[in-house]
N, C-alpha and C positions, 0 to 999 in steps of 0.2 A: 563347674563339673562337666557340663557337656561340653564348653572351650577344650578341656584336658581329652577328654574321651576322644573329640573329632581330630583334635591334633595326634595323638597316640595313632589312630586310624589314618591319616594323610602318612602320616612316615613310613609307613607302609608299601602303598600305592606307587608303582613306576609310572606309570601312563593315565592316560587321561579317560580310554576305557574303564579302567578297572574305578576309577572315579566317580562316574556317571553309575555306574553297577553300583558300589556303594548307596549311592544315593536312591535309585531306584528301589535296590531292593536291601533295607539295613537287616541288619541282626533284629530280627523281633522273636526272638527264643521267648523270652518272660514274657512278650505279648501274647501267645500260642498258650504258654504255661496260665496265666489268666485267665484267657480263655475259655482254657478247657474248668479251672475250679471254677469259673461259673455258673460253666454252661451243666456241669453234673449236674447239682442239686434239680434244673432245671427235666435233664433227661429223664429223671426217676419221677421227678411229677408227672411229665408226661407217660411214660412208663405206666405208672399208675392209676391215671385217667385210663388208659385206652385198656387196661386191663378190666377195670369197672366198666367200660362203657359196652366189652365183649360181653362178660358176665350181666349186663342186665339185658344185652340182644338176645341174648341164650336164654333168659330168665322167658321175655317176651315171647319166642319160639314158644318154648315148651307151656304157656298158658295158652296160646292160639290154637296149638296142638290139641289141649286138652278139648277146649270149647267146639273143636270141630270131632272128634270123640265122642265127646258123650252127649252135649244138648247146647242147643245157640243161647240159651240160659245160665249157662255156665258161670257162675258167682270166683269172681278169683280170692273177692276178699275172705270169703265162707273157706273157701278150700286152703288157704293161708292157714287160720283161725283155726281149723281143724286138722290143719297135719299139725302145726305148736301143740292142739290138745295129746295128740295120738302121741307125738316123742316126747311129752313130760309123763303120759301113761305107761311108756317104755321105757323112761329111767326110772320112773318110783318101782315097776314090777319086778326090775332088774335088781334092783338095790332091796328088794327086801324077799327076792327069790320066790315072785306068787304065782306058782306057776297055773293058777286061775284065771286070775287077770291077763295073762301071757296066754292061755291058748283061746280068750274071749276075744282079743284084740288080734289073732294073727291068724295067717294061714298056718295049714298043717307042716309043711316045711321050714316056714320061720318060725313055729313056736319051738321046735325040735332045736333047732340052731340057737335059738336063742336061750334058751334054758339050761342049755351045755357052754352056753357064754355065762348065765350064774353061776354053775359049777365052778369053774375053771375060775372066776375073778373073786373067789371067797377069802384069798391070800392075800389081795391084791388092795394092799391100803388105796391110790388113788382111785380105784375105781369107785368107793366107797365115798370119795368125796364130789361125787357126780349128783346135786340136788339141785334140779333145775328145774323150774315151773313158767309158764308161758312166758311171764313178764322178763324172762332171765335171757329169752330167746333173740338175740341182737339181732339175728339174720335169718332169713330161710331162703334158699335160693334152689330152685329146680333145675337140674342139669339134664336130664332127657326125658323121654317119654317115648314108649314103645308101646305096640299093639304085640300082642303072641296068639297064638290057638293052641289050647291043650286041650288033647280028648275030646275036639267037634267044640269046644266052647273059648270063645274070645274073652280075653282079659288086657286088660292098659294097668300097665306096669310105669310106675314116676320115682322117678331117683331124685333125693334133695338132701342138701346140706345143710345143717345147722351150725350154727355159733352160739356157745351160750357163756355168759358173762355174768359172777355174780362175786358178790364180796362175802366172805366170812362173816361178817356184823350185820347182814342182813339178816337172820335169822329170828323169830321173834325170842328165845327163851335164852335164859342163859348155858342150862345145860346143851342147849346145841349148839352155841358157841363153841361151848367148851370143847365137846367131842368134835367139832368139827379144828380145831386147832389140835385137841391129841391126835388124830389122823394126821391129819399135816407135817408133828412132828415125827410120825412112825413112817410117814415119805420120805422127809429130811435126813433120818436113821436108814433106813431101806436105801436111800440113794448114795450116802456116805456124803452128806453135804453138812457141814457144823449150822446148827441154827442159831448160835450168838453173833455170825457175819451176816444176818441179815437182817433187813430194814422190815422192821415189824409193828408199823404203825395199820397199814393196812393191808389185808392179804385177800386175793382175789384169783379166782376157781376159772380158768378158761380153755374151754373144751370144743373142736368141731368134731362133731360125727356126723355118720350116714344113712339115712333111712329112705328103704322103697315102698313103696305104699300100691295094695293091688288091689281090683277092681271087675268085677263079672260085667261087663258089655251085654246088656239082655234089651233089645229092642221092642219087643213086646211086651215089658213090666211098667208100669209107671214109674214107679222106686225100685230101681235096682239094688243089688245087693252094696252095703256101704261099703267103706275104705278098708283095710284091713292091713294089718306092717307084713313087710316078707321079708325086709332084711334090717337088720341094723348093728352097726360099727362104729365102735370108738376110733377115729386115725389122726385126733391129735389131743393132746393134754401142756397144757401150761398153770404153773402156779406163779405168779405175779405177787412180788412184794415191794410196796409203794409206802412213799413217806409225802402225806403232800407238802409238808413244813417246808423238805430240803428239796424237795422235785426229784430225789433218786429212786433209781427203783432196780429192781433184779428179776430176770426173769430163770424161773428154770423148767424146761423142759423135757418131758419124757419122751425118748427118743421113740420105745417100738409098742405103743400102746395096744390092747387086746381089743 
């Protein structure tokens, strides 16, 4: 085969340049073409790494920040532990509209915001299947940290994102299975998606949103005033249906979440 190929190519060739040329430099089109399917899979790993590895320098900033803030005591792992408590406090208050628990846990701004986000999501089948308690929280990752002054008095303001991941069958009872699958199908119906094309072996709830958490800066108190929510946003929803038998799965997501 390559006897035929070199010969096919010498019939070609008038001179003895164009020969040497040949040889120096052949046809390596499919070699480039290789190349490059290799080297992808490879670019998006890297891609990926250097995106995690931003996100946890960011992560690092914004705990240094804190510790220089408030006290050289500064516990990251307490204050991890307690923003997870404080957003599963704001999904259960959300989800069953108390607006008690919502103005105990917030400032006067984000309780107002945030209660007017009950209203408004009481239509709103996914948001209803938002049950998320600590252990559900995959991630929490702090994105800034600022100081402000309102009205003569300092506050540190921290913006952080969650992931939170859980499976429909976690649930301890059966009735909440169940309600949590008749939601699902009233998404399924709301979205215009047939629920008999999908793999319904297991179904699983995945959600990032946004929470700012604020803070009275008082240098003269021992204990200053605790954390309190000032903002918080749903800006992604995914429902995941997985079969682990066949390894397929579907994912469908809600484009412009509330």
């Amino acid at each position: 085969m390559f006897v035929k190929f070199m010969c096919s190519q010498l019939s070609t060739i008038s001179t003895p340049r164009k020969f040497n040329n040949l040889l120096r430099y052949p046809n390596t089109a499919w070699l480039q073409q290789r190349r490059i399917s290799y080297h992808n899979p490879r670019r998006r790993g890297v891609r990926l790494a250097l995106v995690q590895w931003i996100n946890g320098l960011r992560s690092r900033y914004c705990m240094w920040k804190l510790k220089r803030l408030l006290a050289p005591n500064f516990d990251e792992l307490d204050f991890l532990f307690g923003a997870r408590q404080a957003a599963t406090i704001i999904i259960k208050a959300v989800h069953e509209s108390d607006w008690n628990r919502i103005r105990n846990c917030c400032t006067d701004q984000g309780s107002c915001a945030i209660y007017s986000l009950c209203q408004s999501q009481r239509s709103i089948h996914y948001s209803k299947l938002l049950r998320f308690e600590s252990q559900h929280l995959c991630q929490v990752s702090p994105t800034s940290v600022k100081k402000q002054c309102e009205d003569g008095r300092n506050f540190v303001y921290v913006n952080l994102v969650f992931v939170g991941l859980r499976n429909m069958r976690d649930f301890a009872t059966q009735s909440e299975q169940a309600e949590m699958l008749q939601l699902m199908r009233q998404l399924l119906e709301q979205s215009q998606i047939p629920d008999h094309n999908l793999i319904i072996q297991q179904r699983i709830v995945l959600s990032q949103f946004a929470l700012t958490l604020r803070r009275e800066l008082k240098q003269s108190q021992p204990n200053p005033q605790e954390w309190l929510v000032d903002f918080y946003k749903v800006f992604g929803f995914k429902l995941v249906n997985y079969s682990p038998v066949t390894l397929e799965y579907r994912i469908i997501e809600i484009v412009k979440p509330v």
